[in-house]
C-alpha positions in Angstrom: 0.0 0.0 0.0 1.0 3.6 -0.3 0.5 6.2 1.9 3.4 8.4 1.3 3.7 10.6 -2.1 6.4 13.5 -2.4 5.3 15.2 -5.9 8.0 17.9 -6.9 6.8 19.7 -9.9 7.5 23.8 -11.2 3.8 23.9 -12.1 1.7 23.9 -8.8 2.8 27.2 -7.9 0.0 28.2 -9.6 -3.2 27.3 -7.5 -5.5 26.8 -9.9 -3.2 23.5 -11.1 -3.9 21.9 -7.9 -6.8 20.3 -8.4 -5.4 16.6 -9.1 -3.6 17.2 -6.0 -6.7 17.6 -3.8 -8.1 14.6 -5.6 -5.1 12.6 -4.7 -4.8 13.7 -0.8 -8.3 12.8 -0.4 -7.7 9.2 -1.4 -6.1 9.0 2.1 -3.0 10.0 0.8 -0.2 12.0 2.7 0.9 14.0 0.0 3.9 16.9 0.0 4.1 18.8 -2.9 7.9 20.7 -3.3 7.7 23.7 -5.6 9.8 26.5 -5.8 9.3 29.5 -3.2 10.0 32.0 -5.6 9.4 31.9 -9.4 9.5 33.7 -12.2 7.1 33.3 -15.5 8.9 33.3 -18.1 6.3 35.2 -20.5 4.3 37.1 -18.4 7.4 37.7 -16.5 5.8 38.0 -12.8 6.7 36.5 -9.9 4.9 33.8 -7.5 5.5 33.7 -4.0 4.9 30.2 -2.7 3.9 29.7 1.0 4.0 26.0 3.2 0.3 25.4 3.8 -1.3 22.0 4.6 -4.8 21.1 4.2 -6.7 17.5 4.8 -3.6 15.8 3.8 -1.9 18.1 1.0 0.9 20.1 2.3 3.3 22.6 -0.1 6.5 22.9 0.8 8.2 25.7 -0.6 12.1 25.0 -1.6 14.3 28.0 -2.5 15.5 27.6 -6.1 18.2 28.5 -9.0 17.6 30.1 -11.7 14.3 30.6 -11.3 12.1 31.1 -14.5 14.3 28.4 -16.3 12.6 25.2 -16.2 15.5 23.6 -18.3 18.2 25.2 -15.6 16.3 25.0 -12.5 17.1 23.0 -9.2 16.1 23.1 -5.4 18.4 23.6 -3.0 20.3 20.7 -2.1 20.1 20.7 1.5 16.3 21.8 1.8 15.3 19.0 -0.6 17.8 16.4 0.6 16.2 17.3 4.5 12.6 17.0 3.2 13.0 13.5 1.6 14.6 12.6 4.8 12.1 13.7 7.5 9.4 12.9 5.1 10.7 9.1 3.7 7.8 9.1 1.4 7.2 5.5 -0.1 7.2 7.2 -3.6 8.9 10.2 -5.6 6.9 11.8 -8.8 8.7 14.7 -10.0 6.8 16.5 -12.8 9.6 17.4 -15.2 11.8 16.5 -18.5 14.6 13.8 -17.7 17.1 15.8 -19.4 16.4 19.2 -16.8 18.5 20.3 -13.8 15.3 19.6 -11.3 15.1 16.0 -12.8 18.2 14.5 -12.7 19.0 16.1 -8.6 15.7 14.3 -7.3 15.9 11.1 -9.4 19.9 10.9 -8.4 18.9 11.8 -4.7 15.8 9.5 -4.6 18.0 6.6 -6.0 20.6 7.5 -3.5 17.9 6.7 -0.7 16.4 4.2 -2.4 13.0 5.8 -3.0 10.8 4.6 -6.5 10.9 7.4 -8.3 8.1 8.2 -11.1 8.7 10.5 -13.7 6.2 12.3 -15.6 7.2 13.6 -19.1 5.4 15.7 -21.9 8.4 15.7 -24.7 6.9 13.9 -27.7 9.5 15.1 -30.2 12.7 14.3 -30.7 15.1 16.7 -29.4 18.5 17.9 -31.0 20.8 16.8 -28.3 24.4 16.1 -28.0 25.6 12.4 -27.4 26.5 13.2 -23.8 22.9 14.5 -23.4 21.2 11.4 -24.7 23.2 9.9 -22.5 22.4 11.6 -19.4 18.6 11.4 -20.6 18.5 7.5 -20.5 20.8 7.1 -17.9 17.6 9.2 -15.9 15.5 6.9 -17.5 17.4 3.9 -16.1 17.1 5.1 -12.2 13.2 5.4 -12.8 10.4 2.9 -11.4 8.5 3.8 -14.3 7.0 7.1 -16.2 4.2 8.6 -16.6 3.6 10.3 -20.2 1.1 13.4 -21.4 0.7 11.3 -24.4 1.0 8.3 -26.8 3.8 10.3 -28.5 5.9 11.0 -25.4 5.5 7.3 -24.0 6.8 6.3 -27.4 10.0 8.5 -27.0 10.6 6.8 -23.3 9.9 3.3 -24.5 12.4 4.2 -27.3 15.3 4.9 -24.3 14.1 2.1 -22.1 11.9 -0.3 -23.6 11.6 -2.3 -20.1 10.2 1.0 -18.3 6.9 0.5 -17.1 4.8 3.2 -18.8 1.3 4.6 -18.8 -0.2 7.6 -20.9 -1.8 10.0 -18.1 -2.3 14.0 -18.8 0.0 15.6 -16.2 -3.3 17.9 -14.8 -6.5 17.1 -14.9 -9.7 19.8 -14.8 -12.7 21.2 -12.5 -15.8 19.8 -13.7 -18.9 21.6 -12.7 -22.0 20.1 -11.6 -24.1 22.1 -14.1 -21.9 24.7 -16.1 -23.2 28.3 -16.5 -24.2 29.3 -19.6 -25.5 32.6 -20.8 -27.4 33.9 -23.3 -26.4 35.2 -26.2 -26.9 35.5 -30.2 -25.3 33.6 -33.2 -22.2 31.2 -32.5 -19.6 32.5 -29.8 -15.9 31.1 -30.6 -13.0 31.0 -28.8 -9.3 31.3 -28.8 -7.2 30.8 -25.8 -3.4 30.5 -25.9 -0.6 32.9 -26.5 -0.2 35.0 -30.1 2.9 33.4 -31.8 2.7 31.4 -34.9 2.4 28.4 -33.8 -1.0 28.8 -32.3 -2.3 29.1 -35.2 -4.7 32.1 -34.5 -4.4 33.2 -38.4 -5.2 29.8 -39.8 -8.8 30.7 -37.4 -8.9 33.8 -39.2 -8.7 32.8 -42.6 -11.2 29.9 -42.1 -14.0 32.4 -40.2 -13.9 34.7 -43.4 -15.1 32.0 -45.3 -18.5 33.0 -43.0 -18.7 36.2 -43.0 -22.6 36.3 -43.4 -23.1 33.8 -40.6 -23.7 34.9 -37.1 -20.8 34.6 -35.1 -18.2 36.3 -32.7 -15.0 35.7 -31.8 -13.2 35.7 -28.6 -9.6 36.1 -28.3 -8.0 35.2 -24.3 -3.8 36.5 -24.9 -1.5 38.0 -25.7 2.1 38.2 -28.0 4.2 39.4 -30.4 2.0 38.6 -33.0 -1.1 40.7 -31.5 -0.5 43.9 -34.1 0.1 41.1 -37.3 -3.3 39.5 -36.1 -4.9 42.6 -35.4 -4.7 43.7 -38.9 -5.0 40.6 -40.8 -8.4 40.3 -38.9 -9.1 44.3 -40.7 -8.0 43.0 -43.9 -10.3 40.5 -43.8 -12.8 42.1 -42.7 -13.5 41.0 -39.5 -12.7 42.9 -36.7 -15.9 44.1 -35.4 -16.5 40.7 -34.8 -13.5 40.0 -32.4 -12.8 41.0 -29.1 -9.6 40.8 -28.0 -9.5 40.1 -24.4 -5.7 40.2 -23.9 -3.9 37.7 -21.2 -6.2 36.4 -18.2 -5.0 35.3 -15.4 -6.0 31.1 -15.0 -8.3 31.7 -12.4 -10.7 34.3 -14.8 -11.3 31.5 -17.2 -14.3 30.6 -15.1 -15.9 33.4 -16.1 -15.0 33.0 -19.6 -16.8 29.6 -20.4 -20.6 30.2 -19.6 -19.9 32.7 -22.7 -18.3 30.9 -25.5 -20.5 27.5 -27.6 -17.0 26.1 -29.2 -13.0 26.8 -28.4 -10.8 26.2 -31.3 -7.6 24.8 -31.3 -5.5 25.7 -34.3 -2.0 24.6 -33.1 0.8 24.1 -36.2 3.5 21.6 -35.4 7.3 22.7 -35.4 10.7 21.7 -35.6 10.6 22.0 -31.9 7.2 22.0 -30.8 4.2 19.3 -31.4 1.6 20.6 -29.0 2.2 18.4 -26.0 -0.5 19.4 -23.8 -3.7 21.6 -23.4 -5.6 22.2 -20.2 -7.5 24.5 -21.7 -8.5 22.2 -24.2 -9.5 19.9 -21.4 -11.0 22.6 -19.4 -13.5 24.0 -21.7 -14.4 20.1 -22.5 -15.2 19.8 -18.7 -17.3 23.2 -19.3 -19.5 21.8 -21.9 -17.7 23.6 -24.6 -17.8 22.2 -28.2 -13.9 21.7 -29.6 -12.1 21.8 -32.9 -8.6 21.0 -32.6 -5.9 20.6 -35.6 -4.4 17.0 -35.9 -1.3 18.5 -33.8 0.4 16.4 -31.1 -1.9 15.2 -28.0 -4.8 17.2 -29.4 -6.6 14.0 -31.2 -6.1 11.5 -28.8 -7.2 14.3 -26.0 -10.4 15.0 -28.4 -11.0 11.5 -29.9 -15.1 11.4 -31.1 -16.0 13.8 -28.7 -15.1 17.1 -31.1 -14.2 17.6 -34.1 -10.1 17.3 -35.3 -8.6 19.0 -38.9 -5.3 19.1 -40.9 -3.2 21.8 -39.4 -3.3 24.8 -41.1 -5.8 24.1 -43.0 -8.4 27.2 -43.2 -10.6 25.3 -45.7 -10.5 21.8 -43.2 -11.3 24.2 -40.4 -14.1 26.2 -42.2 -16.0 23.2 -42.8 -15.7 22.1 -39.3 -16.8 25.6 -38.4 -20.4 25.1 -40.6 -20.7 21.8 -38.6 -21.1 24.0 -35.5 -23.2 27.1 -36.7 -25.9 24.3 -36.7 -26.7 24.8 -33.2 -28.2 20.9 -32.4 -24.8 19.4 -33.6 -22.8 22.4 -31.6 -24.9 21.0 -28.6 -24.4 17.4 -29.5 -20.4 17.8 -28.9 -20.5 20.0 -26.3 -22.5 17.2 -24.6 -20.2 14.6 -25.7 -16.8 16.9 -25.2 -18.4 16.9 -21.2 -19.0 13.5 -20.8 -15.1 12.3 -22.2 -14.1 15.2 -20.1 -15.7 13.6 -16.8 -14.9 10.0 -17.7 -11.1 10.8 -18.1 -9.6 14.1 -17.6 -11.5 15.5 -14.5 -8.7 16.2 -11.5 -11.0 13.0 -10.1 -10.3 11.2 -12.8 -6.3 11.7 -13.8 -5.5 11.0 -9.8 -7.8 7.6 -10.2 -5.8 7.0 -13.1 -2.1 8.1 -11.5 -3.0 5.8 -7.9 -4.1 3.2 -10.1 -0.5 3.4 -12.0 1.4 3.8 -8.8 -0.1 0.9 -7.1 0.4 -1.6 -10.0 4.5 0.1 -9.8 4.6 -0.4 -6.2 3.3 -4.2 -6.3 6.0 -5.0 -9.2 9.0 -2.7 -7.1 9.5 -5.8 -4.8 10.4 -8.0 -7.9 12.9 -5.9 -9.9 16.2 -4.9 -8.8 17.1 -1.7 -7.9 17.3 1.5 -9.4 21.1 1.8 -11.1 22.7 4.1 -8.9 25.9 4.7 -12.0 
């Protein structure tokens, strides 16, 4: 049996990511979280000041750390986090972060050193450009693992690639609120949205071209953030034509997007893959599924398998694909139909209940195998 979890992770210092945690703690687990005290975003470039708190078996513990606002970089303080796996023994380690960063490597060295399963959970689903000594380091991470945990079927094909004997299970890294009846209110013609930060890769212009193609329909568009590519979207959106139609709401903070739901039928997706990027997760996709939001997403990284039958998937950058899925949900039964259907995949798999369900259940089968493998390499 478990009963002691230590989850170090960058991303719950943001509260609104805690929700999984919560689920977790009230399975009757004694669950520390270690995040940083202090840390910087790196876009919107403010600061979150972490405090210890513990509530009904969920306790943060705040650990100074280096180079804060670098996840790549980033690393606790040695003695803080060498004391707090220490006093706290926990009968597992899950650190939320890439085997090849700073943070990784200390806790899966440090838990190996104390013997500890460790679990890592990993989003990378491409193939990065590394050096031979980096590829090294990644698998020999790999090697001191009890298993992984992967955002997707892409990423758990990347660690089975490393370390075919691994145990590995495709879980989303957070999970999302699902309301007992989500708001709604009223309003006319089809209200889109568009949620993610203005660079190219989002895709926000491939949106743009495809909405043009309805320009007599009734419809509105809602733009949540900000970029560098604002003022080039801005006017491509006049040049079209359609900028009385869009209201651009700028960057919200994650705890507005409650408000935001009850006022939008369907969220697009656009995402374009890159060299570098492949769209390896999307709360917000899951989020708005959770709020009864229809969904269109491109055929880019973990949005299909997120989506499956329950919205409606096209070619990336394709403004003719993503037109035609766009005329699918001007018809209001069949916008309805998905937004029901997007709700009920959302509670079935990717509610905070439902990933933590889905994490115990992983660690649990680990724990019962950790007895008959060696273990962790130590080299």
């Amino acid at each position: 049996m478990i009963h002691r979890v230590l989850i170090a992770s960058l991303a719950y210092v943001e509260p609104t990511t805690r929700g999984k945690l919560r689920a977790l703690a009230a399975r009757g687990l004694d669950l520390t979280v270690a995040v940083p005290q202090r840390w910087r975003d790196p876009v919107l470039g403010r600061v979150r000041e972490c405090t210890w708190e513990r509530r009904e078996g969920l306790e943060m513990f705040p650990i100074p750390v280096r180079h804060s606002g670098d996840a790549d970089r980033a690393r606790f303080g040695g003695r803080e986090l060498a004391a707090l796996l220490r006093d706290k023994r926990p009968d597992l380690v899950q650190i939320e972060a890439e085997p090849e960063t700073a943070m990784a490597r200390q806790i899966v060295r440090l838990s190996a050193r104390l013997r500890i399963p460790t679990v890592l959970v990993t989003l990378a689903n491409l193939e990065g450009r590394q050096s031979v000594f980096g590829g090294w380091r990644r698998r020999r991470t790999l090697r001191r693992l009890a298993g992984a945990l992967a955002g997707s079927t892409g990423a758990a094909a990347l660690v089975r690639r490393d370390t075919p004997a691994l145990p590995v299970d495709v879980v989303p890294p957070l999970g999302a609120v699902v309301p007992t009846t989500p708001a709604r209110r009223a309003h006319h013609g089809l209200a889109i949205g568009f949620v993610g930060r203005l660079v190219p890769h989002r895709g926000l212009d491939t949106l743009l071209e495809a909405l043009s193609r309805h320009r007599h329909a009734q419809w509105r568009l809602t733009v949540v953030g900000d970029g560098p590519e604002r003022e080039r979207l801005e006017r491509l959106a006049s040049d079209l034509r359609l900028a009385a139609r869009i209201r651009w709401a700028g960057a919200l903070p994650p705890d507005s997007m409650a408000d935001v739901w009850p006022s939008l039928d369907v969220l697009v997706v656009p995402s374009r893959p890159t060299a570098a990027w492949n769209e390896p997760a999307s709360a917000t996709l899951l989020e708005a599924m959770a709020n009864a939001v229809a969904v269109i997403g491109s055929d880019t990284g973990v949005l299909p398998e997120l989506i499956d039958a329950a919205g409606l998937v096209t070619p990336s950058g394709d403004a003719d694909a993503l037109a035609q899925a766009l005329e699918g949900v001007l018809d209001r039964e069949r916008c309805a139909s998905l937004a029901h259907a997007a709700r009920a995949r959302a509670l079935q798999l990717y509610s905070d209940e439902a990933i933590a369900e889905r994490t115990m259940a992983f660690w649990e089968r680990l724990m019962s195998q950790t007895d008959q493998r060696p273990a962790p390499r130590r080299s």
